[in-house]
C-alpha positions, 0 to 999 in steps of 0.5 A: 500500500505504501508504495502504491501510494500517490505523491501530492500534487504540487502546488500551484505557483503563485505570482508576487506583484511588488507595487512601487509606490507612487513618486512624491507629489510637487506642490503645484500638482497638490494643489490641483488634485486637491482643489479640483476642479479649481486651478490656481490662477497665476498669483497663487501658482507664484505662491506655491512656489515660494512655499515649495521652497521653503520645503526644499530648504531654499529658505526658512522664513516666508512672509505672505503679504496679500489682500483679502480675497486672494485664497492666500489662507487656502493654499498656505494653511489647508492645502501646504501643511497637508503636502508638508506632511506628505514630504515630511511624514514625521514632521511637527506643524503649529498653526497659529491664527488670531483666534483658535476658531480659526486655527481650528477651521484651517486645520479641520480642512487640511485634516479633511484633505488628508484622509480624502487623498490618503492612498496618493499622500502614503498617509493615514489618519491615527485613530486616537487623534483626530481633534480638528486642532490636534490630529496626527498622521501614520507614516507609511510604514505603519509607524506613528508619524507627524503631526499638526497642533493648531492655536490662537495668538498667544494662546498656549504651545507650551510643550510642542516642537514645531518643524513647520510654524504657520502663522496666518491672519495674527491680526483680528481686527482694525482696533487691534492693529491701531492698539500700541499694546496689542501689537506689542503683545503679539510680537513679544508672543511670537518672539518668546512663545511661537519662536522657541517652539521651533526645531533646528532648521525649523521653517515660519510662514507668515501669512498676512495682509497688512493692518498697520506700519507695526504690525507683526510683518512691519515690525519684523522687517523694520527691526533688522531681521529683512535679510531673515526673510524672503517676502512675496508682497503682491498688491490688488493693483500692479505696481512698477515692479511688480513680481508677476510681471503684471502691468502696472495698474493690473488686477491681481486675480482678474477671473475673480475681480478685475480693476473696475470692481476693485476701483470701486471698492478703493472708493468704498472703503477709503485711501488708508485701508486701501494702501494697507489691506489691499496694496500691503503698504500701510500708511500713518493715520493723519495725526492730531497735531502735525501736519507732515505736509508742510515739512519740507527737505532742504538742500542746505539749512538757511541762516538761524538767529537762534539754535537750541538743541532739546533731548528726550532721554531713555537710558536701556540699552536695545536686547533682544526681545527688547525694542527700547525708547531712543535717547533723542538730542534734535538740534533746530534753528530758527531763521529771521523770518520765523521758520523753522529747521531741523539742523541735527538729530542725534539718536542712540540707544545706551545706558546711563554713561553714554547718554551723558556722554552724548549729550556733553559731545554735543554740547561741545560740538554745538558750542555755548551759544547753542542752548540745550534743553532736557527733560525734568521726570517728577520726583527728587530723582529727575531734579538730581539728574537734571541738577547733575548734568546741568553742572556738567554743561556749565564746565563746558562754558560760562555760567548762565551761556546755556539755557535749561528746560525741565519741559517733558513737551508742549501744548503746540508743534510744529504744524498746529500752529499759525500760518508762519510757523515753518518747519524744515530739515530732516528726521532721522528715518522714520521720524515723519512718519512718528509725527504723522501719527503722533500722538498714536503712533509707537515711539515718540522719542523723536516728536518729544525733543522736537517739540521741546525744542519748538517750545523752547525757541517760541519762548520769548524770554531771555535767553539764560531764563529758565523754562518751567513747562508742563510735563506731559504725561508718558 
């Protein structure tokens, strides 16, 4: 029997197909899959580029500056973070916005993309994890992945890491731009809570239209970091230069809303909130007491019958995270005729010692028949400090050459006042723009010293008298 027995028959083969997967996806052909049937017109192709970009690690700070309307918001903040995790399948996203509503309303759309377009992502949705603020990605090889963690402004990341930071829409309203306080809480949220997130190497998109000429973005280009950043600034209407190659005057999303409907809004809303919502180039309020129209530049200053040199002091010294007061020295001259000219600004940030020293180098370089103004604060402690640099400056001349303001300002600048009060010169950059929001605008250091020294060269007593004028509250 065992040897009649019958061998089994072999098994069948069995073919093994091994699928590649899929290349990886460029931006552009993202954007197309995930918005379809929608194109990106050419402005937002120009966007996807520059966030390409900041993925290939050819740079690793991006400001978005664009008008509302342009989809800026749902190509940076629903359809880039979504790619990014495609590309960087461990990577770790914080989005921030002005409000965690709206963080959440983004990051609830870029999670919605990942789990329609899973199979071409290679990602998977992790169970446990799905909140529209918080969810995580598994990564293709079945392990746990990145993920994305969505917060308002100042709200709290303590205890994230970010390899990407999303930062869009920081601003919520016209009254928060136009409060000093409120944008210096968001810029010192950004510095010490958003930025210490960041891993080595970690990349920050800024996504914006700009409010204000302190806002988030003003403020990071205007304190030296420009060169840290690469800027995609695209205004509603073409200007000369324009990154598109548009004509100057071109519509910028034209399919959407040409230049007829956009010249009507322009006439809508008003030149100031045009130049800044939809041309990203913000402009100062027109102040309450200058009138910056009629400060002129000259090319030489004119003959002065009588010069005065006033300070505004500060006495830190700039840190990082810190953006101090200047002490202000600002040389101005009056001329036979009544006008005025500013002839030197001296400006610096220092301490105690190199204030004082300013303020005698000046003086010696002025001469003694250049009066100088300075600053009395309340309290014993600011009559000492007058008392003691007034001392110093007598060395420098004799008794009774040089005239002393404990003035903190005066109730009419420049500008405010009658037709023939003139005023000529430069400012120290900057500084006009400070006049023409004053009093509203952020530093004042340089509309304080020429106004005490407006103060000082109207006052028609002698010139060795002392001038006691109110100090304006700070």
């Amino acid at each position: 029997m065992a040897g009649n027995a019958r061998r089994p028959e072999p098994l069948p083969q069995t073919s093994i197909s091994v699928v590649d997967p899929q290349p990886p996806l460029a931006l552009r052909e993202w954007a197309e899959l995930a918005l379809f049937p929608l194109r990106p017109a050419a402005h937002q192709m120009l966007l996807l580029d520059a966030l390409s970009d900041v993925e290939a690690g050819r740079n690793d700070r991006l400001i978005v500056l664009m008008p509302p309307g342009s989809a800026k918001s749902t190509y940076c903040s629903v359809v880039f973070p979504a790619w990014w995790l495609h590309r960087n399948p461990t990577a770790n996203i914080v989005a921030a916005s002005h409000t965690e509503g709206l963080a959440h309303h983004f990051g609830r759309q870029a999670r919605g993309l990942v789990a329609e377009h899973a199979d071409r992502l290679g990602l998977t949705l992790a169970r446990d994890d799905r909140a529209a603020g918080r969810w995580s990605v598994r990564s293709p090889a079945g392990g746990r992945g990145g993920d994305y963690f969505a917060a308002g402004v100042r709200g709290p990341i303590t205890g994230r890491r970010a390899d990407l930071v999303l930062i869009d829409d920081p601003i919520r309203s016209h009254a928060d731009a136009e409060s000093a306080g409120s944008r210096e809480r968001l810029f010192h949220w950004f510095q010490a809570d958003l930025l210490t997130r960041l891993k080595p190497r970690g990349k920050v998109v800024l996504v914006m239209t700009r409010w204000h000429e302190d806002d988030l973005a003003g403020r990071l280009l205007a304190q030296g970091d420009a060169g840290l950043w690469r800027v995609l600034r695209l205004p509603a209407i073409a200007e000369a230069g324009d990154p598109m190659g548009r004509a100057i005057g071109a519509a910028l999303w034209p399919e959407w809303e040409n230049a007829e409907a956009l010249a009507a809004k322009r006439a809508a809303v008003g030149e100031r909130v045009w130049a800044s919502l939809f041309q990203q180039s913000p402009r100062p309020d027109v102040g309450t007491l200058f009138r910056p129209e009629r400060i002129a530049i000259v090319d030489a200053p004119p003959a002065c019958v009588r010069v005065v040199r006033a300070w505004d002091l500060a006495a830190t010294v700039a840190t990082t995270g810190r953006d101090p007061d200047w002490t202000v020295g600002l040389k101005l001259g009056r001329t036979a005729d009544g006008a005025l000219c500013v002839l030197d600004v001296a400006r610096l940030r220092g301490g105690p010692l190199e204030v004082e020293q300013a303020i005698l180098a000046a003086a010696a370089a002025d001469g003694v028949e250049v009066a100088v103004g300075l600053p009395q604060d309340p309290g014993q402690a600011g009559k000492q400090q007058v008392s003691y640099l007034t001392g110093k400056l007598a060395g420098g001349g004799e008794p009774g050459e040089r005239q002393q303001a404990d003035a903190g300002g005066a109730g009419q600048r420049p500008g405010a006042g009658r037709p023939d009060e003139r005023a000529a010169g430069a400012l120290e950059p900057g500084a006009d723009r400070g006049a023409a929001g004053f009093p509203h605008g952020r530093k004042d250091d340089q509309v304080d010293a020429l106004s005490r020294a407006f103060a000082m060269l109207t006052n028609d007593g002698p010139a060795a008298r002392r001038v006691h004028l109110p100090l304006l509250g700070r």
